[in-house]
C-alpha positions as CSV (number, residue, x, y, z in Angstrom):
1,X,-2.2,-5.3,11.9
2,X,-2.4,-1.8,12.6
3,X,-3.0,-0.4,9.0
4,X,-5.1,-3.5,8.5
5,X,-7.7,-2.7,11.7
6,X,-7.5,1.4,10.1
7,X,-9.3,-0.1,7.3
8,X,-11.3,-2.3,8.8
9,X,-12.8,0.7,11.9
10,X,-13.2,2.9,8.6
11,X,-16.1,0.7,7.6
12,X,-17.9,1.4,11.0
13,X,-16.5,4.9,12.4
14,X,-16.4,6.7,9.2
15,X,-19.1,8.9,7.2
16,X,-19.0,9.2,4.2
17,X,-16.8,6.3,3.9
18,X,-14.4,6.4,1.4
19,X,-13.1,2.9,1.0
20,X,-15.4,0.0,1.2
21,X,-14.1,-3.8,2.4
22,X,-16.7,-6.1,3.7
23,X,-13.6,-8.1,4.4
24,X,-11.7,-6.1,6.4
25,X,-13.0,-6.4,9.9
26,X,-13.4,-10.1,9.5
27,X,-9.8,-10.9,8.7
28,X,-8.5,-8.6,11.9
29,X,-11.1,-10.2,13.9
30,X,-13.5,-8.3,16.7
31,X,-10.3,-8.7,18.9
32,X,-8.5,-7.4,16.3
33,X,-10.7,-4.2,15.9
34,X,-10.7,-3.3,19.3
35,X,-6.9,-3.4,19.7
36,X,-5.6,-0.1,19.4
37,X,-2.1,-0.7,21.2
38,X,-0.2,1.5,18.3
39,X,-2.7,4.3,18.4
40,X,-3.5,4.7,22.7
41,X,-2.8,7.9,23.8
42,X,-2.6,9.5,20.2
43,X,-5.3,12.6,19.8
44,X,-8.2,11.0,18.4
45,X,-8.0,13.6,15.6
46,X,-5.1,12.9,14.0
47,X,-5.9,8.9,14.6
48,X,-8.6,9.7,12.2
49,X,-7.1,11.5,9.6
50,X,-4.3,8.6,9.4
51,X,-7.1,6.5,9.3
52,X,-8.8,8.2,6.5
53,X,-5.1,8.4,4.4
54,X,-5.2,4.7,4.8
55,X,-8.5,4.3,3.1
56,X,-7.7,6.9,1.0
57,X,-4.8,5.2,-0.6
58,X,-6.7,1.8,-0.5
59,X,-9.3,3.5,-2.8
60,X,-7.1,4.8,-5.1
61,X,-5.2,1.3,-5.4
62,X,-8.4,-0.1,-5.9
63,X,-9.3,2.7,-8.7
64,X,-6.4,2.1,-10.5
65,X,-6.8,-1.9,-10.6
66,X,-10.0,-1.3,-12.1
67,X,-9.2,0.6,-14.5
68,X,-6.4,-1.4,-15.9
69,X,-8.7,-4.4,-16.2
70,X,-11.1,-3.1,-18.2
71,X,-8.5,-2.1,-20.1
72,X,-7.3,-5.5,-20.5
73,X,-4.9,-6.3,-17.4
74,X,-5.2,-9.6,-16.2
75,X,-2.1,-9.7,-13.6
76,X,-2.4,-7.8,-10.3
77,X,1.0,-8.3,-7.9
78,X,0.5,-6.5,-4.3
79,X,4.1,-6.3,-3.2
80,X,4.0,-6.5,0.5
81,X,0.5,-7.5,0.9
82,X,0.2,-8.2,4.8
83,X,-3.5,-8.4,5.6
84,X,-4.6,-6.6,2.4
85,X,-7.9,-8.4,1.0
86,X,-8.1,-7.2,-3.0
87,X,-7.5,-10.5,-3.8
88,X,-10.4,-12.0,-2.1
89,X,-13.0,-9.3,-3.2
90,X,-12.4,-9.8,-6.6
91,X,-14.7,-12.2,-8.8
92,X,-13.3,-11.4,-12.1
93,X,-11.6,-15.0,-13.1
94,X,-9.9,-14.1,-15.7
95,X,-7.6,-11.8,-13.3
96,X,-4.7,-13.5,-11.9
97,X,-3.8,-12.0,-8.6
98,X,0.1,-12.5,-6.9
99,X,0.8,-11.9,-3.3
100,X,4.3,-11.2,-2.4
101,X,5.5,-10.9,1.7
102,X,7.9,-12.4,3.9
103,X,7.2,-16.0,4.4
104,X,6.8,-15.5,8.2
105,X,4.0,-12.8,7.4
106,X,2.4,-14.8,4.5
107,X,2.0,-17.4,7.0
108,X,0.2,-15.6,10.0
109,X,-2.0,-13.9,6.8
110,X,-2.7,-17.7,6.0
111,X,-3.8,-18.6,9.6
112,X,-5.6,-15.7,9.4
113,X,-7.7,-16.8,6.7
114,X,-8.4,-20.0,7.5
115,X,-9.2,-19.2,11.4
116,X,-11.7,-16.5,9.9
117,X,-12.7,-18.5,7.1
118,X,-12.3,-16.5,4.3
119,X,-11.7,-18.5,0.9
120,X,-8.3,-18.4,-0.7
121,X,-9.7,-17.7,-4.4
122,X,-8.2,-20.0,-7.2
123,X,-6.9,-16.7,-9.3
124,X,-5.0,-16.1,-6.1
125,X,-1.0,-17.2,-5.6
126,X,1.7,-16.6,-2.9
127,X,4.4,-15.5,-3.5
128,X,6.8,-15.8,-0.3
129,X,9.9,-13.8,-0.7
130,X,12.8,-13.8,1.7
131,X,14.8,-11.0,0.1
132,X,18.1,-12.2,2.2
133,X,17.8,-15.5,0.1
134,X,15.7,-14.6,-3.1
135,X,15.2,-12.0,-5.2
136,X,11.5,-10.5,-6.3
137,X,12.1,-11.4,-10.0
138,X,13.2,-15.0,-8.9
139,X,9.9,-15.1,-6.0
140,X,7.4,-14.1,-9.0
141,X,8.9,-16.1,-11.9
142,X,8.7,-18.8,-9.6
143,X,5.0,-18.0,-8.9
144,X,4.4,-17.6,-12.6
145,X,4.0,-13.9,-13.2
146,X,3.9,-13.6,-17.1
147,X,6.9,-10.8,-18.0
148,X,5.3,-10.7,-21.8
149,X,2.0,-9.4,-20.4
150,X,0.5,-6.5,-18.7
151,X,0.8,-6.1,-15.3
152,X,-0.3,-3.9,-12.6
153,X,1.8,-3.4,-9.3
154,X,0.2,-2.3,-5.8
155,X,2.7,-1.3,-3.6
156,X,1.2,0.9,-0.2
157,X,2.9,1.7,2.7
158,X,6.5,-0.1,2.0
159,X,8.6,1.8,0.4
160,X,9.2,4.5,3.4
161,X,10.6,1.4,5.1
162,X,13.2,0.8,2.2
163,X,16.5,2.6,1.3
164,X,16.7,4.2,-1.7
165,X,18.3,1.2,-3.3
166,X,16.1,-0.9,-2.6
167,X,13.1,1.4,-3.8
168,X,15.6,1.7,-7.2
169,X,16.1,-2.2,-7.6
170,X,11.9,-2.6,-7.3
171,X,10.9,0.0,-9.6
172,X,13.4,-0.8,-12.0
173,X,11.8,-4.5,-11.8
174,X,8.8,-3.2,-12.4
175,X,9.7,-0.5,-15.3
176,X,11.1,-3.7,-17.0
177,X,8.4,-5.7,-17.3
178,X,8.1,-6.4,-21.3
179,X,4.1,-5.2,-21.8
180,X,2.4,-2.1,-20.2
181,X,2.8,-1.9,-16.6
182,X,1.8,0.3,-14.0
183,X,2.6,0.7,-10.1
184,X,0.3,2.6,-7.2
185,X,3.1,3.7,-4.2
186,X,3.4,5.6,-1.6
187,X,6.3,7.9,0.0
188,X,7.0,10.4,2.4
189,X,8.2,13.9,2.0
190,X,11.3,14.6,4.3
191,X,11.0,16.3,7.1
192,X,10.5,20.2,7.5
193,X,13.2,22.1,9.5
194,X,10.8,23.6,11.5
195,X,10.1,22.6,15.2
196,X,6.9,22.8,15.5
197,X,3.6,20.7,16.6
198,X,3.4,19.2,13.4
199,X,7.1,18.2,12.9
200,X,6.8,17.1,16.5
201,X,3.5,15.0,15.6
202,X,5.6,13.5,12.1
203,X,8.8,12.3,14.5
204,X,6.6,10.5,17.3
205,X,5.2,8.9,14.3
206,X,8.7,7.8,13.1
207,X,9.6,7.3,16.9
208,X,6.8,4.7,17.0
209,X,7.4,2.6,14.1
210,X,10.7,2.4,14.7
211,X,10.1,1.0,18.4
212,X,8.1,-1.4,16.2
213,X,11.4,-2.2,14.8
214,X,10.6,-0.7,11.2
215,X,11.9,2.6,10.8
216,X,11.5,5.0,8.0
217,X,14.5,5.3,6.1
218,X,13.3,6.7,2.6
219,X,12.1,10.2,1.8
220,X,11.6,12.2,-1.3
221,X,10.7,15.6,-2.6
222,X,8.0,15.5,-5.6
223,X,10.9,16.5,-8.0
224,X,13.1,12.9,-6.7
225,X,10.5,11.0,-7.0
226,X,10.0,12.2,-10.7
227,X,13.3,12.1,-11.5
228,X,13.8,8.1,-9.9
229,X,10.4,7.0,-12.6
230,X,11.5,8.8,-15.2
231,X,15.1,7.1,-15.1
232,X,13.6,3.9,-14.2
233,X,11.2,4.6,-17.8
234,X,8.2,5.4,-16.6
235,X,6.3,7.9,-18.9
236,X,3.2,8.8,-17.0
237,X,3.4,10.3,-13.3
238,X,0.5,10.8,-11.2
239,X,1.0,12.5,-7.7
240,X,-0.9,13.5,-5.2
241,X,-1.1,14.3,-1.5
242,X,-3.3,12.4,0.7
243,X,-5.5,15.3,0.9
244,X,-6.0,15.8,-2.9
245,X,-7.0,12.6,-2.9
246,X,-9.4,12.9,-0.5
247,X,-11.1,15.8,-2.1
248,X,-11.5,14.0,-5.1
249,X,-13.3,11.2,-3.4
250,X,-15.6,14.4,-1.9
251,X,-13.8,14.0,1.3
252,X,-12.9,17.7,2.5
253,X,-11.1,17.3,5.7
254,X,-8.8,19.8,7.7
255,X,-5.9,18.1,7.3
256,X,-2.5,19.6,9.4
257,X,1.0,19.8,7.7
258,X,2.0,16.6,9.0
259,X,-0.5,15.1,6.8
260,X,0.5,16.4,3.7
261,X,3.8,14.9,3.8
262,X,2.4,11.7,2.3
263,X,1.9,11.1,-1.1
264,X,0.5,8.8,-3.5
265,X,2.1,7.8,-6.9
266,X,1.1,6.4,-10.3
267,X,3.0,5.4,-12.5
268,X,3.0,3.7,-15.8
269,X,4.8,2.8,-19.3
270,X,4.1,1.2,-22.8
């Protein structure tokens, strides 16, 4: 809910706005918007920047999508979608969108939905993974995710809550899929040995989340992360800071060295 009502008080508190969702205050709700629980007593400042990574990374998500159907992708899998609304902005047909989250989550998304009465589209299909009982190849084989054809993967704000394993065991699912595929993530840099304001800033952060009961447990430097795709078999690496990408949506903001920690990945092969 929290990353979900960033995007959604990006469309009315932001100029120049960088990601567009006519969705995404309607699926939070006016209740939803207003709630700023996780954020109270956070500088206003820095709730903003976050804000602006989160729509950021959004964009870029969306960017890449595109560009792979036009190129001829017709399967889209967000892998721990929560209140993400891709999905239900497209109105390209022939793409087949696949929706992977707990089955606890996928349900409040649902009663989300329907209380706000936004349409499930038919190119859309759950996928509800518990990953103590299933596995994600199992989940989207069951949900009828083509492995011949290409595929694109969104993946945002996940794998910082993953152990390295884990992070392995997905990417490696997705390297193997047998046409072209592609994945958009995000990671975290770990931390700087400095104790400063910023490294403070970057620990209540983690402090936060972790009260939420989902701590940060991955981090890597640019040359890991590399090093993890290319043994996994990706063959094209894009990444960039949060801030890069910002600037190349014409978005120059003064962003503080807690910002750059984050990072935005694509990756494809074949």
């Amino acid at each position: 809910m929290a990353v979900a009502r960033a995007r959604a008080y990006h469309q009315v508190a932001d100029e120049p706005r960088v990601f567009t969702d006519p969705l995404a205050v309607r699926i939070i709700g006016e209740s939803g918007l207003r709630a700023d629980e996780f954020d109270r007593g956070i500088d206003e400042d820095i709730v903003r920047r976050r804000r602006l990574m989160i729509a950021a990374r959004s964009r870029f998500a969306d960017d890449v999508v595109a560009r792979a159907v036009d190129r001829g992708v017709d399967q889209v899998v967000i892998l721990g979608a929560g209140l993400d609304t891709t999905a239900y902005r497209d109105t390209r047909s022939r793409v087949r969108y696949f929706e992977v989250d707990h089955p606890d989550t996928q349900g409040w998304k649902r009663r989300r939905l329907a209380e706000t009465g936004i349409e499930i589209p038919p190119s859309l299909t759950f996928a509800p993974i518990d990953f103590e009982e299933s596995t994600l190849a199992t989940g989207l084989a069951e949900a009828g995710l083509d492995r011949t054809r290409g595929a694109v993967f969104v993946w945002l704000g996940v794998a910082m809550y993953l152990t390295k394993a884990s992070i392995d065991d997905t990417l490696g699912y997705i390297a193997g899929h047998g046409d072209a595929s592609e994945v958009v993530f995000d990671y975290i840099y770990p931390a700087a040995p400095a104790a400063d304001e910023a490294s403070a800033r970057r620990q209540a952060r983690a402090d936060r989340v972790a009260a939420a009961g989902e701590p940060w447990l991955s981090f890597f430097t640019a040359d890991e992360i590399r090093h993890t795709l290319s043994t996994c078999g990706f063959e094209q690496v894009r990444d960039r800071s949060a801030a890069e990408v910002l600037d190349g949506y014409g978005i120059r903001t003064v962003m503080g060295p807690a910002d750059s920690v984050v990072h935005l990945i694509h990756a494809s092969k074949g």
